[in-house]
Backbone as CSV, one residue per row, in Angstrom:
resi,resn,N_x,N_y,N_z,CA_x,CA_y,CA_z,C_x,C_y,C_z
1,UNK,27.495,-69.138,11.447,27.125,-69.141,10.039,26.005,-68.131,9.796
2,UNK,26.242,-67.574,8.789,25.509,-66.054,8.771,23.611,-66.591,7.787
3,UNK,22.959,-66.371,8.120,21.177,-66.305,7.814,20.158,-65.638,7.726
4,UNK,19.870,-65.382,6.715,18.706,-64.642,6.103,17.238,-65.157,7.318
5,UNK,16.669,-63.949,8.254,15.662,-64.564,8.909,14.715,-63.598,8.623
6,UNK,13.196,-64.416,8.713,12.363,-63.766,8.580,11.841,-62.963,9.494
7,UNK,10.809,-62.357,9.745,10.401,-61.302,10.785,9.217,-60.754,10.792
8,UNK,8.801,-60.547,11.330,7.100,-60.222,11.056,6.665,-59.175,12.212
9,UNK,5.269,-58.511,12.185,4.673,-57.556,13.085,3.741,-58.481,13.688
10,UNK,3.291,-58.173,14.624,2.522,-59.483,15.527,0.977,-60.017,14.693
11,UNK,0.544,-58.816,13.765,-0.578,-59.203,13.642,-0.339,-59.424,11.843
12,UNK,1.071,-59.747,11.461,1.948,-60.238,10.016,1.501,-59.293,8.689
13,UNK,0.679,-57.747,9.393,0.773,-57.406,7.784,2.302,-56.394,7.632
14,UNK,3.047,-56.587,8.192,4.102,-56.224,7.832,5.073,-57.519,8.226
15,UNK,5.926,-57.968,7.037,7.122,-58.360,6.955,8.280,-57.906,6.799
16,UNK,9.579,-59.040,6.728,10.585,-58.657,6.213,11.848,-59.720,5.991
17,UNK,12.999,-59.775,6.421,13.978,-60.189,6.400,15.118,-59.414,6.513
18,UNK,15.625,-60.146,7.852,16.950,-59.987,8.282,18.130,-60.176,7.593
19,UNK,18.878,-59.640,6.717,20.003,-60.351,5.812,21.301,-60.809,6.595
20,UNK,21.408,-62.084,5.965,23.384,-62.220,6.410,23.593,-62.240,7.981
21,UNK,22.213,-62.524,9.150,22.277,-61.933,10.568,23.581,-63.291,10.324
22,UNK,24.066,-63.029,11.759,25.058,-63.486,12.384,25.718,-63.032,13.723
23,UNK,26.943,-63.457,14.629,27.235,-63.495,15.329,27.787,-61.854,15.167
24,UNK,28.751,-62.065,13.930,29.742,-61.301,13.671,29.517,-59.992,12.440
25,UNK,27.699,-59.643,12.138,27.118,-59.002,11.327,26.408,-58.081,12.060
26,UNK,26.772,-58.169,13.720,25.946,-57.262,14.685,26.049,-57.473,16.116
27,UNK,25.391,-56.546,16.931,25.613,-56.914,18.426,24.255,-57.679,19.334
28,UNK,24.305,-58.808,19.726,23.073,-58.968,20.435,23.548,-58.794,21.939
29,UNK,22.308,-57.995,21.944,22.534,-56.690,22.903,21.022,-57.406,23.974
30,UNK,21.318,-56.443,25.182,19.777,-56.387,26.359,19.933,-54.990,26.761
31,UNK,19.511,-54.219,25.791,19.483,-52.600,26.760,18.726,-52.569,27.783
32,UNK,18.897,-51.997,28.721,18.166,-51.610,30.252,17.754,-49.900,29.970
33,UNK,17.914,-49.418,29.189,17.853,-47.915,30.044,16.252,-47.944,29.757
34,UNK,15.940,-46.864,30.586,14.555,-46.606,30.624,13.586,-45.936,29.548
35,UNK,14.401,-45.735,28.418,13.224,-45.552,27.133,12.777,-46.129,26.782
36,UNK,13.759,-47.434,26.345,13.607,-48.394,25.517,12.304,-49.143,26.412
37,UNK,12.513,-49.448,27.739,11.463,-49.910,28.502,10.166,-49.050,28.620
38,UNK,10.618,-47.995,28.196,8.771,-47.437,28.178,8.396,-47.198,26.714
39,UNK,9.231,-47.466,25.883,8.595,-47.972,24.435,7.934,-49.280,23.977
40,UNK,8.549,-50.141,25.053,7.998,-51.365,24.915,6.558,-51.428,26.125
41,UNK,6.828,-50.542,26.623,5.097,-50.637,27.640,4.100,-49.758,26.696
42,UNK,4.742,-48.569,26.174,3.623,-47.693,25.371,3.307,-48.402,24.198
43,UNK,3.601,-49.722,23.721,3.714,-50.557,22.842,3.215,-51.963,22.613
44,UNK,2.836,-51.979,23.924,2.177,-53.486,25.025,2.930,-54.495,24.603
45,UNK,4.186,-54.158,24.833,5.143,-55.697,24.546,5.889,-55.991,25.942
46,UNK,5.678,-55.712,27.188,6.018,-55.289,28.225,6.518,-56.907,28.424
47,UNK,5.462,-57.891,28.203,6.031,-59.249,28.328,6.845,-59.610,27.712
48,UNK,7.728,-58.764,26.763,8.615,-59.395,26.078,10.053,-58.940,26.630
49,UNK,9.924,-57.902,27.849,11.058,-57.796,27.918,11.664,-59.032,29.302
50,UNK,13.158,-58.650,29.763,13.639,-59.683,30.111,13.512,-58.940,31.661
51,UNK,14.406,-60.287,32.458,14.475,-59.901,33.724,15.250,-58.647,34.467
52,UNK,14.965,-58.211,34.754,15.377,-56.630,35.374,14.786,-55.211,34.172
53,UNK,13.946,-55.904,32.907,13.550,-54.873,32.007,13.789,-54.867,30.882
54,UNK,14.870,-55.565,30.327,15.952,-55.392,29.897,15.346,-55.590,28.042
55,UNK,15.631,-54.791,27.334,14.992,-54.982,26.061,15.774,-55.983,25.043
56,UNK,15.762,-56.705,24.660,16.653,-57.426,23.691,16.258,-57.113,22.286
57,UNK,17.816,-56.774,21.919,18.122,-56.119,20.481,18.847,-56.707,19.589
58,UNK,19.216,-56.221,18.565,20.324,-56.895,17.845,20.691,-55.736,16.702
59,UNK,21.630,-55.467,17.444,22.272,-53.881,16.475,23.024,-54.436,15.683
60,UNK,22.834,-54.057,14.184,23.258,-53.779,12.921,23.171,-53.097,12.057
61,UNK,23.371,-52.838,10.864,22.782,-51.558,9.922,22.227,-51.567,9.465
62,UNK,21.276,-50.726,8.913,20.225,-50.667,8.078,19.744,-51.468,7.145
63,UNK,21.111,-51.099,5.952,21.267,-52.034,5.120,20.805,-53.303,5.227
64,UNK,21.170,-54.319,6.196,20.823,-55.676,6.562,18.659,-55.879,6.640
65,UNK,18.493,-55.265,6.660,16.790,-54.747,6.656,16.161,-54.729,5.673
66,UNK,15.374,-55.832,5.401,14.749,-55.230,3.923,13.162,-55.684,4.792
67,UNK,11.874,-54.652,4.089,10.908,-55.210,4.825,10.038,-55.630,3.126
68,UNK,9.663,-56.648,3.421,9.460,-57.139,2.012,7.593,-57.107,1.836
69,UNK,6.837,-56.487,2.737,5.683,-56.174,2.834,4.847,-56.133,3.887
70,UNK,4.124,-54.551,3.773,3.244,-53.215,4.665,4.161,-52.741,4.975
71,UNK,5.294,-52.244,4.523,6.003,-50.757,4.658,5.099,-49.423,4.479
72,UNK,4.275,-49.788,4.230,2.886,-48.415,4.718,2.689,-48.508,5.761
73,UNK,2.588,-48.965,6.605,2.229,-49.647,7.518,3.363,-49.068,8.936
74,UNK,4.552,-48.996,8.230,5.689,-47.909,9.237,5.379,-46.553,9.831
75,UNK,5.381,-46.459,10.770,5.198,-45.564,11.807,6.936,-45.334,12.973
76,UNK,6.754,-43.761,13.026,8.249,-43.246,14.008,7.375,-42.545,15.766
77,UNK,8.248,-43.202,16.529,7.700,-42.457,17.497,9.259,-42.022,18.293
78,UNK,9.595,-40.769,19.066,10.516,-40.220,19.950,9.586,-39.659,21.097
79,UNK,10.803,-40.278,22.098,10.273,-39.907,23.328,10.575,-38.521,24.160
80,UNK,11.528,-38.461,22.991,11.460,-37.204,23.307,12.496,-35.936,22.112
81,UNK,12.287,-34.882,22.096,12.803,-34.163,20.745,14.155,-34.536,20.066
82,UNK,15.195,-35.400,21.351,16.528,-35.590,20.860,16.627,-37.152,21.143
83,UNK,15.391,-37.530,21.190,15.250,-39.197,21.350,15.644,-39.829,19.958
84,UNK,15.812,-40.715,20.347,15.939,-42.252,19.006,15.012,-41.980,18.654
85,UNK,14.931,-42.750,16.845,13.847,-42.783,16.029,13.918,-44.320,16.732
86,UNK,12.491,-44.130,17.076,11.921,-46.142,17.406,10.776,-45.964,16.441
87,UNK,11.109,-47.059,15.408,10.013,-47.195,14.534,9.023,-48.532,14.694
88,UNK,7.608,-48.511,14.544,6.783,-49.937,14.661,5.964,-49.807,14.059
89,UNK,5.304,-50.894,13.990,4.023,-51.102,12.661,3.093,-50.634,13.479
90,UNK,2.626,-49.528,13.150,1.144,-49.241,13.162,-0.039,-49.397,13.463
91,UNK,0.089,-50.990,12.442,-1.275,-51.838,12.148,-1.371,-52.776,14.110
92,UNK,-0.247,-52.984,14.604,-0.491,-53.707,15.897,0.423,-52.573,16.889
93,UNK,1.227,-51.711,16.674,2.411,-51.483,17.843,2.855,-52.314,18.188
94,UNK,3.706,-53.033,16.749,4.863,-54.051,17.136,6.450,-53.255,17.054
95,UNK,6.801,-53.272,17.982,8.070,-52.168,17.739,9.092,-53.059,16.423
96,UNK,9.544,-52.231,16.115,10.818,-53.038,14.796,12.128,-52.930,15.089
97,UNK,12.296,-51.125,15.288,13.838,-50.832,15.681,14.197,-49.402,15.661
98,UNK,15.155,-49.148,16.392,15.502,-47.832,16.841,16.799,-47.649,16.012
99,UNK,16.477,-46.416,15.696,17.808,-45.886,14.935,18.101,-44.067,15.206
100,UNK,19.316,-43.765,14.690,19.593,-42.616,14.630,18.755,-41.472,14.457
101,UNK,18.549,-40.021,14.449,17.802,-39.714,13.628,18.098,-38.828,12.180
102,UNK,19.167,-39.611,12.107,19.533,-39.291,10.308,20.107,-40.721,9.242
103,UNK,19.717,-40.394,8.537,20.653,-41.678,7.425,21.601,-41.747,7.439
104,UNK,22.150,-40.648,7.958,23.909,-40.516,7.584,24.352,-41.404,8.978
105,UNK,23.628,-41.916,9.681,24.003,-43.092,10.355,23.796,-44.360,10.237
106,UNK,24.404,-45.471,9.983,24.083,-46.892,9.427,24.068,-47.020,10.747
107,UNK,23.189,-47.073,11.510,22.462,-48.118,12.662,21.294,-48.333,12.882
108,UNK,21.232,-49.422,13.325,19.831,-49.970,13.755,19.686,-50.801,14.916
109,UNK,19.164,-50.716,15.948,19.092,-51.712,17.062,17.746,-52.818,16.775
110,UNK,17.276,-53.645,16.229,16.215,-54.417,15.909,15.788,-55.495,17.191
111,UNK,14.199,-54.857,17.111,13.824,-55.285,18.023,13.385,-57.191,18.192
112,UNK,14.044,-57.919,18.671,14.624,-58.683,18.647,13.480,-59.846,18.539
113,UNK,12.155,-59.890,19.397,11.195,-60.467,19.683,10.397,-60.569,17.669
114,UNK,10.684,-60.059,17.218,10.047,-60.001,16.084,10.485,-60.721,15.079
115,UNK,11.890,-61.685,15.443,12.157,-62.533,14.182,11.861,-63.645,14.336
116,UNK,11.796,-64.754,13.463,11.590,-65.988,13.403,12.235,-66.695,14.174
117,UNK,13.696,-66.599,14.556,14.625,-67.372,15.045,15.663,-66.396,15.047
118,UNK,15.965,-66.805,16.760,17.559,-65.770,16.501,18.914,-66.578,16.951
119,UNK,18.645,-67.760,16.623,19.798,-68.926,16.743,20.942,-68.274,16.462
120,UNK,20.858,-67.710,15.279,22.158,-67.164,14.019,22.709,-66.214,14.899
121,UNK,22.143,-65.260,15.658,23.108,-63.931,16.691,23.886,-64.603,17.653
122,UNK,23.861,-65.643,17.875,24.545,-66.132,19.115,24.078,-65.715,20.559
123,UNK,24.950,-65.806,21.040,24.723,-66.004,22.560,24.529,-63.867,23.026
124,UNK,24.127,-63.216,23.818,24.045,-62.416,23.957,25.417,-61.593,24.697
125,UNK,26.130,-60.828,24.096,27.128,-60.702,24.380,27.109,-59.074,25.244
126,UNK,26.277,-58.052,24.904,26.474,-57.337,25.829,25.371,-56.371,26.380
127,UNK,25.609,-56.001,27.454,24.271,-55.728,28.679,24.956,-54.078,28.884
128,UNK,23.869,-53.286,28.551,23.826,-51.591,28.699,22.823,-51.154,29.353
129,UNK,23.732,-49.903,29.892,22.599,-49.334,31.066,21.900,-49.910,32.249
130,UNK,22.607,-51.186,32.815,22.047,-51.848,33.919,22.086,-50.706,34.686
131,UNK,22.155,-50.066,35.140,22.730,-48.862,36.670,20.685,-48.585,36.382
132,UNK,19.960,-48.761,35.244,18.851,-48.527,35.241,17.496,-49.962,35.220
133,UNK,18.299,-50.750,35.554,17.358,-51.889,35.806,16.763,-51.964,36.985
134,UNK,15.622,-52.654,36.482,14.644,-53.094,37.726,15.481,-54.048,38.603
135,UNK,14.662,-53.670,40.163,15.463,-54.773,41.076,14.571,-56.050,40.956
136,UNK,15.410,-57.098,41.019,14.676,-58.387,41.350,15.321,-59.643,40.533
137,UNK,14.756,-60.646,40.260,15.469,-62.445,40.304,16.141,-61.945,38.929
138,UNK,17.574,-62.218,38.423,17.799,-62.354,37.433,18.063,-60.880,36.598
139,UNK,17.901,-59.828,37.512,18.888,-58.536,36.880,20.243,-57.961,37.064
140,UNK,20.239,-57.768,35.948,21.825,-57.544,35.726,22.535,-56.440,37.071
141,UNK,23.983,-56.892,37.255,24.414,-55.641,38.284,25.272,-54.761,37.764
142,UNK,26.193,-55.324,36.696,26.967,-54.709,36.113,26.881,-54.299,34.266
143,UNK,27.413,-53.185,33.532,27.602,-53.480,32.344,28.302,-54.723,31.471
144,UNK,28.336,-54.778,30.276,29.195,-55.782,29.804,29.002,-56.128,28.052
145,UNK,30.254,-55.766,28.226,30.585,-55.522,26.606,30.527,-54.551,25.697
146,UNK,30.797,-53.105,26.404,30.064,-52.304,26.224,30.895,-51.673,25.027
147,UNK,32.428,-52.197,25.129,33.793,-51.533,24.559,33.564,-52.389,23.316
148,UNK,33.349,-54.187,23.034,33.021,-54.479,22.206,31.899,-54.038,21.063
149,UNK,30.675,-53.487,22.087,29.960,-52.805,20.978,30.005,-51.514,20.255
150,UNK,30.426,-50.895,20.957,31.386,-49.377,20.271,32.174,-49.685,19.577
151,UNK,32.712,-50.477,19.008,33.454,-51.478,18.337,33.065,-51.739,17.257
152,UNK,31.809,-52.338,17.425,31.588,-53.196,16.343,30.748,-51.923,15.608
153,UNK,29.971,-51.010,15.956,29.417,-50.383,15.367,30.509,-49.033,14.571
154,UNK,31.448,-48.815,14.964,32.675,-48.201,14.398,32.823,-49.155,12.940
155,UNK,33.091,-50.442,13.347,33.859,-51.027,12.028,32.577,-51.456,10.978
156,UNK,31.357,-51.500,11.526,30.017,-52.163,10.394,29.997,-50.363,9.970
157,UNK,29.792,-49.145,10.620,30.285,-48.019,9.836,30.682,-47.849,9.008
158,UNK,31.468,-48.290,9.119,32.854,-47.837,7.922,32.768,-48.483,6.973
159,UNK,32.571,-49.862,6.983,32.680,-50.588,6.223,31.079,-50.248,4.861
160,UNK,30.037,-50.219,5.948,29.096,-49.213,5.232,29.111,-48.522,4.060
161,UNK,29.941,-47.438,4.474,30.677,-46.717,3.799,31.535,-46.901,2.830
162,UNK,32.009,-47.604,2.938,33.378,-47.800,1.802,32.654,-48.778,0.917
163,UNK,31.354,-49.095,0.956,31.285,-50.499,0.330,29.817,-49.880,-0.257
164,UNK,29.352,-48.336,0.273,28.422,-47.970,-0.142,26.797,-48.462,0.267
165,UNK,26.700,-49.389,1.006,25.233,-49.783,2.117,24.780,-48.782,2.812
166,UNK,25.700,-47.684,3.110,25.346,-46.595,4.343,23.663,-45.788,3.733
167,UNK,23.649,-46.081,2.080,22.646,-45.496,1.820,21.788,-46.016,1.576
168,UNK,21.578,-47.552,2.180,20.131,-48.454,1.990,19.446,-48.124,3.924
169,UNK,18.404,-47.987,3.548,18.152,-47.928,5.125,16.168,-48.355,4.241
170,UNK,15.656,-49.071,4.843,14.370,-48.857,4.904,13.585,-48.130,6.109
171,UNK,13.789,-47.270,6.597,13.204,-46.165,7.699,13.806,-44.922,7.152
172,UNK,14.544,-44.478,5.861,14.874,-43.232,5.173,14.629,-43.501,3.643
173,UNK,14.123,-42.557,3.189,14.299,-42.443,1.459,15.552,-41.771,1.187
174,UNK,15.188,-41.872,-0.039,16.802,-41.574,-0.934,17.477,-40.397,-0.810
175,UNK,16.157,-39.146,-0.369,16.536,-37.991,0.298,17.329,-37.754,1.612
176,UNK,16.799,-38.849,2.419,17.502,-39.384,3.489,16.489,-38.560,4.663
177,UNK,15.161,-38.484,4.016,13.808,-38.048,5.070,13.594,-39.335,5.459
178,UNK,12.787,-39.107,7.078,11.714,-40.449,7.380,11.237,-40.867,6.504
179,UNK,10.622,-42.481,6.551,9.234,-42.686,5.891,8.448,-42.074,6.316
180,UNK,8.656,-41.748,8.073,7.189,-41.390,8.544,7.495,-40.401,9.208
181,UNK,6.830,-39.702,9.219,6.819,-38.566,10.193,7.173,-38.886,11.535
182,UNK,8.249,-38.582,12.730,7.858,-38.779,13.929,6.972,-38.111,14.492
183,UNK,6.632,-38.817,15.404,5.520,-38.162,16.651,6.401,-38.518,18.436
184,UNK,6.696,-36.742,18.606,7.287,-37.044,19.485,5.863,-36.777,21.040
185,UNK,6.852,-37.691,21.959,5.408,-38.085,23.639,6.647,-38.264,23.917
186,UNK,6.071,-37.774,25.470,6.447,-38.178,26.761,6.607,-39.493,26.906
187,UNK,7.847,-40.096,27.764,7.787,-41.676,27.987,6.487,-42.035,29.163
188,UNK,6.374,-43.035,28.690,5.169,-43.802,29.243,5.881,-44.386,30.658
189,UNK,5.210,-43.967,31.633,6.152,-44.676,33.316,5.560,-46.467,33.056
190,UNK,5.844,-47.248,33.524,5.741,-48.397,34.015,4.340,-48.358,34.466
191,UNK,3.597,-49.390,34.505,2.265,-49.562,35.587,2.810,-49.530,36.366
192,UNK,1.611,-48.967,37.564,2.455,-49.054,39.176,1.692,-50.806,39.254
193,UNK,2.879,-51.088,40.760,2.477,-53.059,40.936,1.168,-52.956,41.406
194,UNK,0.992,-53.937,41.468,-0.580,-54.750,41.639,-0.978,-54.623,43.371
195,UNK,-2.067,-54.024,43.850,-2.159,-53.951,45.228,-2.235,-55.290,45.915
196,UNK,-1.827,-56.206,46.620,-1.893,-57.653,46.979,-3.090,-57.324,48.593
């Protein structure tokens, strides 16, 4: 059953709401590759990711995004010149979500730790880029679901499109510029472990 959830930046001067989330309104995803994991360390959310690294997302489109207050407060960072736009609040470096870097793409991967409740996405259906996970208790060995999510982001596309959402995005204006300027850096490596 599809639900409007709320969402917040860690230190709440930015809000928002998730529209319509659901099972079948997006992909809940655990990316592994290694940006996403050094966006969340250059970001100090390092505890939020999962076992083997793994970032938990929930890809849908733009559209579904409304931030309902401190959208000043939005900030773009790339890790590199042909990197994802990963956008986060500012006011704490709470990451929000990674997207394309044009409007003319309805996606968004939303960073998952930031909503109220993610009952409504269901169960986590698919795991990318393991071949780049950390070793240890509870990481992934294989991909999974990877054909379903190429999938789903083909048909929330289109549908975009034909239905005219492709041009709501809150991380583009009407021009279809950033809000914010990116600032592109080098990825941030991991801390090295703890000397015992």
């Amino acid at each position: 059953m599809a639900a409007d959830i709320g969402f917040s930046c860690r230190c709440g001067a930015l809000q928002g709401i998730l529209h319509g989330a659901s099972a079948a309104s997006g992909c809940h995803l655990v990316c592994y590759c290694k940006d996403c994991r050094a966006f969340a360390h250059r970001m100090g959310v390092a505890d939020d990711l999962l076992p083997g690294g793994g970032s938990p997302l929930f890809q849908t489109t733009p559209a579904m995004i409304e931030i309902t207050r401190g959208a000043e407060r939005i900030a773009c960072l790339r890790l590199s010149s042909k990197g994802l736009h990963r956008w986060y609040a500012a006011c704490c470096d709470t990451p929000l979500a990674n997207t394309a870097g044009s409007s003319r793409i309805p996606f968004a991967g939303l960073w998952r730790p930031i909503l109220a409740d993610h009952t409504a996405l269901g169960p986590v259906r698919t795991l990318g880029f393991t071949q780049s996970a950390l070793a240890g208790i509870g990481a992934p060995r294989k991909d999974k679901g990877l054909a379903r999510m190429v999938g789903g982001l083909l048909r929330r596309g289109i549908a975009a499109y034909l239905s005219g959402e492709a041009r709501k995005n809150p991380f583009f204006d009407s021009a279809g510029h950033p809000v914010a300027t990116p600032t592109i850096a080098g990825p941030t490596p991991p801390p090295a472990p703890r000397q015992q």
